[in-house]
N, C-alpha and C positions, 0 to 999 in steps of 0.2 A: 176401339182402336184410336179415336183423334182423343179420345179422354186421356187414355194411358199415354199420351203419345205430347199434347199441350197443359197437361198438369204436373206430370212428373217427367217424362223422358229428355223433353227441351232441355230440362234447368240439365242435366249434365253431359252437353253434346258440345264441341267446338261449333265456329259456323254453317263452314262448310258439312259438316257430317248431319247436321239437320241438315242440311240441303238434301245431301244421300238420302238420309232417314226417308225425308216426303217425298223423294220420288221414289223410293220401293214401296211405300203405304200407299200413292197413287196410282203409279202406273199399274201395279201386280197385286196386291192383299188386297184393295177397299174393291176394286172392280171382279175380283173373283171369288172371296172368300165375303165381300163385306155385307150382303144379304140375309146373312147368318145371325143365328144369337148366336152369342159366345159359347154357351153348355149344350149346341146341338153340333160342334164342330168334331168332329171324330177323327181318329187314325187316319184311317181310309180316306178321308176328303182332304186331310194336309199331302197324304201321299198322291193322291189324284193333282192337286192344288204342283207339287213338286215336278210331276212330273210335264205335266203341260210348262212350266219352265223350262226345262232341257228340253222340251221337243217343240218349243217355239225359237229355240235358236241361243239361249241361253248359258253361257260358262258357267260350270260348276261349280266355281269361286263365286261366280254372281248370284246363281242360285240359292247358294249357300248363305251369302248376306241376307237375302230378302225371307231365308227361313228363321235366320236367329233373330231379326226382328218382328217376324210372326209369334215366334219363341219366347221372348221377351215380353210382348204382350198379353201373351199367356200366361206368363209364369208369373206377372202383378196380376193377373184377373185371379188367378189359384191363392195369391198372396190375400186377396179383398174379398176370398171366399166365392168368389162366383162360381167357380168349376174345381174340383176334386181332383185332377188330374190336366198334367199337359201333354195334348198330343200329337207332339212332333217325331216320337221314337219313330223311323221312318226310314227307309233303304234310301242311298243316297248313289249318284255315282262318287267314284274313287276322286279326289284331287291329284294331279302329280304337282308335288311343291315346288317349283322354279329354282334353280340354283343360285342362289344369292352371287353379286360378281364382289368384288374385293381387288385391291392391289394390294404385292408383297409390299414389304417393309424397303426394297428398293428400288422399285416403281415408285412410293412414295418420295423417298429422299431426292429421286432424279427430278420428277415432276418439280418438287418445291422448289428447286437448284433455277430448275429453268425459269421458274414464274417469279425469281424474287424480285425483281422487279416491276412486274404487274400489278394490276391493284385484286387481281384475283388470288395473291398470294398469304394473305392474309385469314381470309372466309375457307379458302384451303385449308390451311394452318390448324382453324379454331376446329372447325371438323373432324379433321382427322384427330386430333386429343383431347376433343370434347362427347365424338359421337353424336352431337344438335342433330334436329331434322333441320332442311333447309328454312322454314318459317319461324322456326326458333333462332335461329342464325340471322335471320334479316333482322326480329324483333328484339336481338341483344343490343341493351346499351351501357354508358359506362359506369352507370348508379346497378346494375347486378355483378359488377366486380369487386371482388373485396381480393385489393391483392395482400393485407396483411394475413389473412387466416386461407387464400390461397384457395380460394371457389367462386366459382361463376352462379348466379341465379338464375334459373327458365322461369318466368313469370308472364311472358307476353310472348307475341307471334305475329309475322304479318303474312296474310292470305290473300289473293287473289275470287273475294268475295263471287261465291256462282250467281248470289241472288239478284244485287245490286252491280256486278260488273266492273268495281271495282279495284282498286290495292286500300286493305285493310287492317290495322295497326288496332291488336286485339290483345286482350288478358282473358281470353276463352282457349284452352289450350286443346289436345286432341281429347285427352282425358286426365282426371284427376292426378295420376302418376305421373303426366308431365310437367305438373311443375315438383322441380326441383334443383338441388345441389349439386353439384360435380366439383369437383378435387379438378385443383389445374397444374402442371407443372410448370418447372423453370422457365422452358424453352418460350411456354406459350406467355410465361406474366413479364417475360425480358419485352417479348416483342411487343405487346401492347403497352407496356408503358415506351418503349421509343416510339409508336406511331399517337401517342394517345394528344400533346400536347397543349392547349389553351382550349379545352372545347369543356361542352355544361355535360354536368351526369347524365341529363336527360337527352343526350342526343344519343345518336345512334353508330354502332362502331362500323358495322358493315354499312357503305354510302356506295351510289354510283358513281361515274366517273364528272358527273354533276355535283354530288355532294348531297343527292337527294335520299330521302328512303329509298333501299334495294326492293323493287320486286321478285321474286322468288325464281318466279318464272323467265325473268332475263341472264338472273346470272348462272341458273344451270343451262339454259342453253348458251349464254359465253363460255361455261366451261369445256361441253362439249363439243363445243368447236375448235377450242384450244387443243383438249385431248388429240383428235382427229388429225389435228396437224404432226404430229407424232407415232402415227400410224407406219410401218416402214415397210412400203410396197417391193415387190419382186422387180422393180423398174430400177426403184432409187438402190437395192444390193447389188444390182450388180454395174449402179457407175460407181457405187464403190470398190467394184472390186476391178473397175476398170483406173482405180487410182484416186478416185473421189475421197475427199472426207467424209463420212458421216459422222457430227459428235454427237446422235443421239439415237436411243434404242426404240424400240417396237414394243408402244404401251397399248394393254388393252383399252378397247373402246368402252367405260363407263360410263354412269351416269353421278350428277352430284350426290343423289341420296346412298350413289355404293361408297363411298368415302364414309359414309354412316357404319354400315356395313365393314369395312374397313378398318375402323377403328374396334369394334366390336370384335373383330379376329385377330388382331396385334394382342391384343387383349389376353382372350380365349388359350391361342398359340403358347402365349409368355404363364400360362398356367395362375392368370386372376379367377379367382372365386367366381362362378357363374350369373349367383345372386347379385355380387356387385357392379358385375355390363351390365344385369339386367334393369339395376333401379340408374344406373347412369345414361342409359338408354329412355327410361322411362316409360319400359312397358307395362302393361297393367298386371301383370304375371311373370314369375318365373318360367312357367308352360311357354309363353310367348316367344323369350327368348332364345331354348331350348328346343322349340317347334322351327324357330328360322335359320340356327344354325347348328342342326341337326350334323349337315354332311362336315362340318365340321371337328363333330365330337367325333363323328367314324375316323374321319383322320387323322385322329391323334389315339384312337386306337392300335395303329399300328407305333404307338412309342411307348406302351404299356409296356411290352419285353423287353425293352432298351431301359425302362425306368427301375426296372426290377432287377436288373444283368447287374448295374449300376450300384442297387441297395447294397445286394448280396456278393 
C-alpha cells in the first residue's frame, strides 16, 4: 500500500487530496486490511473490510472513497502481476446523489446588479462564465489571459494547505483535466480589461479587500453572507404589503461552488454539447459530468415533445 501509494500515486494527486489519500490508507485500510499479503486478500475480506465501515458510522460516499483507494491499489498490484484478479466486486449500500443547487439565469442577473459594486462582483462574474472551482479562481492571474484569442488558462490554484495549516499558492491542480482552457466571452474580457490597470502579469486578479492573495475560504463565506441578506422572510412581505418597499427578490441560499454548478446548467439548458461543460469544467470524464447533472438531463426531457412538435 505505501509503495503503490509514495512511488506512484503522489506524483498525480493535488495537496490536499493526498492529505485525503493518507488518512483513508491510515485510519481504515493499513490498520484493518494491512496484515495481509496482497494475493491472500479476497472478496469476502474487502466485503467484511466494507462493511465494518458503514457499521462504524461511516457515509456511504465516504465508504465508497476509502474502497476505490483500496481499489486502486489493487488494480497497480494486478498491473505489477502480483495478484490475478481485483477484489472489490462487492455489495455496496445505494448512494442517494444530492441535488446539485444552481440559480436561474435571473437570480444571477439580480445578484450581479446588486454587487456591482462590491469587490465580490467580479470572482462572481469569472465563475458564473467560466465554471473555475473556487481554488482555481483565487489562483488566476493576469499572464493566463489571453484576451486576443479570448481564453483564460487554469494552471495553478490556491488551497488552504490541511498538512501545513496554511494558504497555499500551487501548480498542483485537483487532477490532470484541470488544467486547462476555457473560451471567454465579451461581457467577462470588457470587465477585466476596465478593472485590469498598471498591475504585473504575475499578480493575482482575485485580491482581498487588502490587495492580498484571496483565501478560498474567506471569500465563500463573504459570499454566503451576502446571499443571506437577500433571503426575503414572512416578516419583511408583509411590511411590504403593509406599503414598504422591497427592491429586492427571495434568492436561494447557495454556496460559491453552486455558481460552478450554475454555470454548468446555463450551459446544459442553452443546449451546449455535454463533452464541452465537461472539459470546461475539467472533470476527469464525461461520466462525471453526466453523473452530477443527471436531474438535469430529466428535465429537459420534458422538451423532447416540444423539440419535435417544432421540427415537424
Amino acid at each position: 500500500m505505501h509503495k503503490w501509494f509514495t512511488e506512484y500515486k503522489v506524483n498525480t494527486l493535488s495537496t490536499n487530496t493526498i492529505a485525503n489519500y493518507n488518512s483513508r490508507i491510515e485510519t481504515h485500510i493499513i490498520p484493518k486490511l494491512g496484515n495481509y499479503k496482497v494475493n491472500k486478500i479476497t472478496n469476502e475480506m474487502v466485503q467484511d473490510f466494507y462493511n465494518s465501515l458503514i457499521n462504524d458510522g461511516q457515509k456511504p460516499s465516504s465508504a465508497k472513497k476509502v474502497l476505490e483507494t483500496l481499489g486502486n491499489c489493487l488494480r497497480y498490484a494486478q498491473k505489477n502481476k502480483l495478484i490475478y484478479s481485483v477484489p472489490v466486486d462487492i455489495e455496496r449500500v445505494a448512494i442517494e446523489k444530492p441535488r446539485v443547487e444552481f440559480w436561474s439565469k435571473n437570480e444571477v442577473d439580480f445578484f450581479l446588479n446588486e454587487m456591482k459594486d462590491d469587490y465580490l462582483y467580479t470572482p462572481i462574474l469569472i465563475t458564473v462564465l467560466t465554471g473555475l472551482r473556487i481554488g482555481e479562481l483565487c489562483g488566476l492571474r493576469w499572464c493566463d489571459i489571453d484576451f486576443d484569442n479570448k481564453y483564460l488558462s487554469v494552471r495553478n490554484q490556491v488551497i488552504n494547505d490541511k498538512v501545513s495549516k496554511s494558504l497555499l499558492f500551487t501548480d498542483k491542480l485537483k487532477t490532470l483535466t484541470s488544467y486547462r482552457k476555457i473560451t471567454i466571452p465579451k461581457i467577462l474580457i470588457n470587465h477585466l480589461k476596465s478593472i485590469k490597470g498598471n498591475v504585473l502579469d504575475t499578480d493575482f486578479i482575485i485580491l482581498t479587500r487588502e490587495g492580498e492573495m484571496c483565501n478560498p475560504r474567506n471569500l465563500s463565506m463573504n459570499f454566503t453572507k451576502k446571499v443571506s441578506k437577500y433571503k426575503l422572510s414572512l416578516e419583511d412581505f408583509e411590511k411590504g404589503n403593509n406599503g414598504d418597499t422591497i427592491n429586492y427578490i427571495q434568492l436561494e441560499q447557495i454556496t460559491f461552488h453552486a455558481l460552478r454548478h450554475t454555470h454548468a446548467t446555463l450551459l446544459i439548458f442553452k443546449g451546449e454539447n455535454i463533452k464541452v461543460v465537461s472539459e470546461r469544467l475539467g472533470h476527469k470524464s464525461i461520466t462525471e459530468t453526466l453523473d452530477t447533472y443527471t436531474h438535469i438531463m430529466e428535465d429537459m426531457k420534458n422538451n423532447t415533445a416540444d423539440l419535435l412538435d417544432d421540427m415537424f
